[in-house]
Every structure is written in C-alpha cells, then in structure tokens.
N, C-alpha and C positions, 0 to 999 in steps of 0.2 A: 437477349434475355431481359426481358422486367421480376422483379421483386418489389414487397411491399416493404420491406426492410432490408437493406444491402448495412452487414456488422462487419466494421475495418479493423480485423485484430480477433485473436482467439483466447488471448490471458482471460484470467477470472472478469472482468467487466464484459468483455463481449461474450463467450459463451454462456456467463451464467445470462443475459441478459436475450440473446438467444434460445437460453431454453424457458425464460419466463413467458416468451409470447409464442413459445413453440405448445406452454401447457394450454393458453389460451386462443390455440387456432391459428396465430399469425406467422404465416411463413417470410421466410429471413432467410440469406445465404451468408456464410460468414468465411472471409477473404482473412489470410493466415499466411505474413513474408516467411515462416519459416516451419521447418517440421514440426509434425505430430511428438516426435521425441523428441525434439528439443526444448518445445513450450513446457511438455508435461516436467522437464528436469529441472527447469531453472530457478535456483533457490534463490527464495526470497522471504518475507519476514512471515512472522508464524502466530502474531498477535489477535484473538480476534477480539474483538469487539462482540457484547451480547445481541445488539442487533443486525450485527454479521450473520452471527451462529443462528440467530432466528429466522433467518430470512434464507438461510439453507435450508435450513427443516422443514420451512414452511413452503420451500419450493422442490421437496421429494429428492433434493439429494444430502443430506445428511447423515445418512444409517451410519458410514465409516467416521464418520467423525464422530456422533456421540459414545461409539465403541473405542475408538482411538486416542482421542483428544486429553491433555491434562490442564485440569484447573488450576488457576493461581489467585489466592484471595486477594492479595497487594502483590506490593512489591519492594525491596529492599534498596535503601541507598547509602550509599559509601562516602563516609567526609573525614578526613584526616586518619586514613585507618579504622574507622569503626561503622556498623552497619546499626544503620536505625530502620525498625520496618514500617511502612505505612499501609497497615491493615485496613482494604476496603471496604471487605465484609462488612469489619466492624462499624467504619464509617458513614458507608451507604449501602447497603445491602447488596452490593454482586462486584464481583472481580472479571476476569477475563482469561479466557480459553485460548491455550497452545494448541496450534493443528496447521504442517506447514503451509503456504500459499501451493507450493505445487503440489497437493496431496488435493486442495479444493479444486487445484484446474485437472489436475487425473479426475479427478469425480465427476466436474461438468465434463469434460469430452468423453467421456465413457460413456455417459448418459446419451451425449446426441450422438457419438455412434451406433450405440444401440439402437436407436429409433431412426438410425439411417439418413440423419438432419446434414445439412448439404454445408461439410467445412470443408474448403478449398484450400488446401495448404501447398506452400512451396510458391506462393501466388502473391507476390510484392506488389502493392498497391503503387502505379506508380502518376496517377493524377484521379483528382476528383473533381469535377467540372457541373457548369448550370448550378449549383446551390439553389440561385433567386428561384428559380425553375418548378413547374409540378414533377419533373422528371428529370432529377439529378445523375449524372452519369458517373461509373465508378470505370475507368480503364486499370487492368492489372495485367502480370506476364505471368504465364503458367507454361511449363513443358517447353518454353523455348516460343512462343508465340504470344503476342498479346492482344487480349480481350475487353469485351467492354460489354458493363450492364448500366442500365436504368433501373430505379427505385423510386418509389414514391420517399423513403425516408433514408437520410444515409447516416449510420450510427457511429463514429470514431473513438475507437476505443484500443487504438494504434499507439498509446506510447506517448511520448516525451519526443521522440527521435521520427516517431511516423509520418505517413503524408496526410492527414487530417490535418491537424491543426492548421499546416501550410497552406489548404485551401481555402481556407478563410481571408474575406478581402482584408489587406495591409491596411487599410481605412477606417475598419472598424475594430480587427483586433488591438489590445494593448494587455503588453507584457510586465510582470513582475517576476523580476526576480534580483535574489542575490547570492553568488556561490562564496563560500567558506573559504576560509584560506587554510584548508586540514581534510583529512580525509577518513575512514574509518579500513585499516585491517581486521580483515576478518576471517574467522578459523572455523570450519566445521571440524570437529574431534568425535573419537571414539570415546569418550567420558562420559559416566554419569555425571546429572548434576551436581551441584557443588553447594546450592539451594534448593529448597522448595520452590522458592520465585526468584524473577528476573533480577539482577544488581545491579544497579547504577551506580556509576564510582566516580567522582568528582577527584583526582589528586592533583601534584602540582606536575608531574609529568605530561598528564594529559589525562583524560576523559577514559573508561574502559567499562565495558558491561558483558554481566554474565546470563546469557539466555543457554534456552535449552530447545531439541526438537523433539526428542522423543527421552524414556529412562535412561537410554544408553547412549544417545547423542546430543552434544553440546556446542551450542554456538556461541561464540563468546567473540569481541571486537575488543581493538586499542585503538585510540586515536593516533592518527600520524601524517607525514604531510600528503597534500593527495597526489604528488607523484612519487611517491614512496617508492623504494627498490625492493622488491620480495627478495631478491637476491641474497641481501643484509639480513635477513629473518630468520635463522634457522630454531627449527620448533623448537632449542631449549632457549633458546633468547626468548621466542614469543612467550612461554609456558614463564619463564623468568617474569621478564615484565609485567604479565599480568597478577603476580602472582603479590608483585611491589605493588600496584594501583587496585588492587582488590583488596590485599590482604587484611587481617583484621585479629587482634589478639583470641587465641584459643580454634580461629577455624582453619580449615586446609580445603585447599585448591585441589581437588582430584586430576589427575593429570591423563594424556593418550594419545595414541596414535592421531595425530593432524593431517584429516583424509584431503582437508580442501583448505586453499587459503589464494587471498584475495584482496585488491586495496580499492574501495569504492569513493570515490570524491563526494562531497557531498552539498545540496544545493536547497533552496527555498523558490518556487516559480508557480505561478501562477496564472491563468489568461481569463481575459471576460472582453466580452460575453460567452460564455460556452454555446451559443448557438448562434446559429444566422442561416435566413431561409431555410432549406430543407436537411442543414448538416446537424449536425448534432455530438458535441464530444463529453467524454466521460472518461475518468479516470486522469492516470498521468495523460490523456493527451489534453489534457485541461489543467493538471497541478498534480505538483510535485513538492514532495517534504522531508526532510532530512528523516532517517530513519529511528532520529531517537527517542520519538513520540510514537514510534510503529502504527501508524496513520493508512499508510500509502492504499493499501490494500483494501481497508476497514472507508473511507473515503471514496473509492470508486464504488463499493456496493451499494455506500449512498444514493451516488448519484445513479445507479444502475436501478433501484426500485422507486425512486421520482420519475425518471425518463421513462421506465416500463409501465407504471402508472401510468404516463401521458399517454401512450404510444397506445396501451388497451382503450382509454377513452376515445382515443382521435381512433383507432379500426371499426371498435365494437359498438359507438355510442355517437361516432360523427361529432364528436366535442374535444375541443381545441385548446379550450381553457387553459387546462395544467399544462400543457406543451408549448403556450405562447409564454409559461412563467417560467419553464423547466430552467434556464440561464440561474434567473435570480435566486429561486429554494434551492439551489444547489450551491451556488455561490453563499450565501451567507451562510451556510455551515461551515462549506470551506475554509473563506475567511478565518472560525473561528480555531479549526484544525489546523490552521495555518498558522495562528500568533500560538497557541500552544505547543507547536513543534518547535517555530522557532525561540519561544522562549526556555524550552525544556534543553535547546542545543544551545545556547549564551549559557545557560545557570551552569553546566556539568562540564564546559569544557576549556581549555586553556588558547586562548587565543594570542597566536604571538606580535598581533602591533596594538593588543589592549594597553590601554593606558591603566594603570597604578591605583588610580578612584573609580574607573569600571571595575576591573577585579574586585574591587573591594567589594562593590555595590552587587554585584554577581553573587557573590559569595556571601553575603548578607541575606540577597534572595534565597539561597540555601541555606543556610543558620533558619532562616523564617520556617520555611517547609519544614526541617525535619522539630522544630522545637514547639509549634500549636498550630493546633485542632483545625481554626478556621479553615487557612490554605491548605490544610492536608484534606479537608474535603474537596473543596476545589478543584486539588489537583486529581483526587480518584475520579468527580463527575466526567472530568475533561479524558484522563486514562483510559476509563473502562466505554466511554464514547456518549457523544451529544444524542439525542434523539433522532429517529430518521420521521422525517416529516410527512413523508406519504410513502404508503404501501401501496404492491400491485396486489389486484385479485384475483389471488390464485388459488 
C-alpha cells in the first residue's frame, strides 16, 4: 500500500491534522496503537487557547464546542491564603475556553468516521524506516500479522513514548529535557466549581490548582512526590488538603464524589529538529511541558496548522518552501511555550532540594505578578497563547 501521507497516532494532532488535508483532497491513512475507545476517553487538559478554538471552527468541526465550552476571562492565584485575580479581558482583550481534550478527539474521529477516512486502530507502529528516501516505509501489527506501507510523507504525531521520534537518526536528534522531582495528584470529582476560573495556589505545602470540566465537574490537582502511593489518599485527605492549599478567608471549596484519581510525574523535554528527510513530528512526539501552563494540547495544533500548511503547498502547489522550515516556525514557538511552563512550574511550586535564596527569588517572582500591571500582561499574552504563524487553507 502507498499513501501520500501515512499519520502515526490518532490524538488531537494526528486526526485533526488528517482531517485538514482530508478537506483539501489529500489522502492520508492514520495508524492508531490502541482503541477507538480508548483514545476517545483519555483525560487530558481542557485549556484552549483562542487560536485552538479558531482553528476548529475554521476546520468544520467546532459546532459542540461553541455549544458546550465555558469561557474563563483570567485566572485566579493563590499566595498565603488569599486569591488575587488576574483579569485578561481586562488586560488584553480575550481569555481562554474550557472544552476537554477528549471531547476535541470524540469530534475529530467522528468526523473521519463519518466520511469513512482510513483510521487503523489496534495497529502499533512498530518501525519507521528509509526517512532520507522519496518512499518512507511505515511497518505496523494489526489482527495479529504485520504490515507495511509507503508514503510519500510520514507525519508522527505518536506521543512522547511512540516510534516516531526513535526513528530519527541518533546523529542528528538532540534532546532536552528535565524531570521534576514532584508530581501532580489529580482528581476528577463530581463538584461544581468552586470558581468562575482556573486557581493557582502557590502554599508552603505544595503547589494545588483548581480547574473545572464541565458545571458539574471538577478537576482540581495537589502537588506530591511523583511516586506517590494513591493508596495514602483517601478522598477526605485529598478534599482536606486542598482545601488548606486553596483556601482563602470567606470562600468554600465545594466538595463530591472523586470519580477518578491519579498521580502524573511531571517533565520539561524537547527535540530538534522536528524533522529529517521525509519524517515529520508534531506534538509531544516533538515536546512536552509540564501541565501547569496547559500548553500541551494548544502546542501541538500549532505545529499541526504549520505542517498542514506545508503539506497543502508541497501536494497542491509543488512548493516546498514552508515544509523545508516547518522544524524551525515550530520550534521557536515552542521554545517560548516551553520557558513559560517551565517558569510558571518553578514560580508555584515547592521544590524540595531548593536552596533558601531560590525560594526566595521564586516567591518574589510571585509578589511581582500578582502586585503590577506590567507582568500580568505578559503573563495573560503568554496564557491565553503566542500567535500561530501560519495557517492551512481551508
């Protein structure tokens, strides 16, 4: 089997990125290690970014969300017990939309179901071979036998953990990263919220934030170490604890049934070049960011309407141009969603081999934010999300 585009991975970068060259003609198979229900369930953050949300709409699948979705003008932060709000709106004129990540991937795979678009699931990518090549080969196992295509382009949009990245020659990749020494517990609950917008809570316990998914459900995380025991957590401990690292004279923590809980380690990593020869990666299988800047998500659609851009030029137009740069405009955004997460996870959280004059300096960076103007713009520019550089035409 040849294809003009073989997409490694079905989360939000590879299907939506799928159904962008699917509205423009170019057929693409998209290779899926694990079920249709399992992709469509797996929670993940819920922040979007306005040129997320724009870039659904403008790609025909948006109706549920702008029906669904709730708007947050700022966001709320917590220091020594009291909540100070830093109003975007008021700041720079737009805030940022809750609508969860798997509610966006139920949308795109429902859409190329519908139109019958060729997502192979259950189908573990387990080598990607020729790159340098005009005819990249993608071998996977399906039903117990393993397969193999050619593509003119092969798009990895597999992950942190997937075989994309690994394909890339060891000669030219180089890695950044740094893991935490901490991890984030996390609870989905049956609670309304407890806010209008998100909280971020700086205490000397640890780090704790109050998110939301819907009116009635509430995600909310503690910092704790990342091989935490769930075991030690029983939901009046967690509803406890947060209630000390949030709380704040005059307001109350709504409390509920704790349908899901969770302890996610948490990490900073990056690769460049995101491409070489005919491979091409996007998303975490290119960078990954701690989730306390809710990036993750909002970052790979980046780099999914640069690459879709190139991808209609180089099908529809024989021009190569953006596709020989897609590494670098992707990269220096990254980059910059990259120092603003990891600055956003130093300022808020307690780190235990910080020295006595970090803390200090840390916490000073917080004093700064919540007390002028300047950096509270800054920080909403950087929040509500950087520019995306190029659009596809769709």
């Amino acid at each position: 089997m040849h294809v003009p585009v073989a997409i490694v991975g079905a989360g939000p970068s590879g299907s939506l990125l799928a159904w962008i060259l699917r509205l423009r003609g170019i057929e693409s198979i998209v290779l899926e290690a694990r079920s249709r229900e399992y992709v469509e369930q797996r929670i993940r953050a819920g922040v979007l970014e306005q040129g997320t949300v724009d870039m659904l709409i403008k790609a025909g699948i948006g109706d549920r969300l702008k029906k669904e979705h709730m708007y947050h003008r700022g966001v709320c932060i917590g220091y020594r017990n009291r909540h100070y709000m830093l109003d975007f709106e008021e700041l720079i004129g737009r805030g940022v939309t809750v609508y969860g990540q798997q509610e966006i991937t139920r949308d795109l795979l429902g859409a190329l179901a519908k139109e019958n678009h060729n997502v192979i699931y259950e189908a573990p990518v387990v080598a990607i071979e020729d790159i340098d090549s005009d005819r990249p080969a993608v071998r996977y196992e399906h039903n117990g036998r393993t397969h193999e295509l050619t593509a003119d382009i092969v798009a990895g949009c597999d992950g942190f953990h997937g075989a994309s990245r690994k394909a890339m020659p060891a000669d030219v990749l180089k890695a950044y990263e740094t893991v935490y020494p901490f991890g984030w517990l996390g609870v989905l609950a049956e609670a309304p919220p407890s806010k209008e917008v998100a909280l971020f809570s700086h205490h000397e316990n640890g780090f704790a934030l109050l998110s939301m998914r819907s009116p009635t459900i509430s995600r909310l995380y503690l910092q704790c170490a990342p091989d935490e025991d769930l075991s030690e957590w029983s939901d009046g401990r967690i509803w406890d604890e947060l209630e000390t690292r949030l709380g704040a004279p005059g307001w109350t923590l709504e409390r509920g049934p704790i349908l899901q809980k969770e302890v996610t380690p948490l990490r900073s990593f990056f690769s460049e070049p995101m491409q070489h020869g005919r491979l091409f990666l996007a998303g975490d299988a290119a960078h990954v960011v701690p989730p306390t800047g809710a990036k993750g998500l909002n970052s790979a659609v980046a780099d999914v309407s640069v690459l879709s851009a190139a991808l209609i030029d180089h099908f529809t137009k024989g021009d190569e141009a953006l596709l020989r740069r897609y590494s670098d405009i992707a990269l220096e955004r990254n980059w910059q969603v990259q120092r603003f997460s990891w600055s956003n996870t130093a300022m808020y959280h307690v780190y235990p081999d910080r020295s006595p004059f970090d803390a200090r300096m840390h916490e000073a960076q917080l004093r700064y934010l919540i007390g002028d103007r300047s950096p509270q713009i800054v920080y909403a520019e950087n929040h509500t999300g950087l520019p995306i550089s190029h659009w596809p035409e769709i």
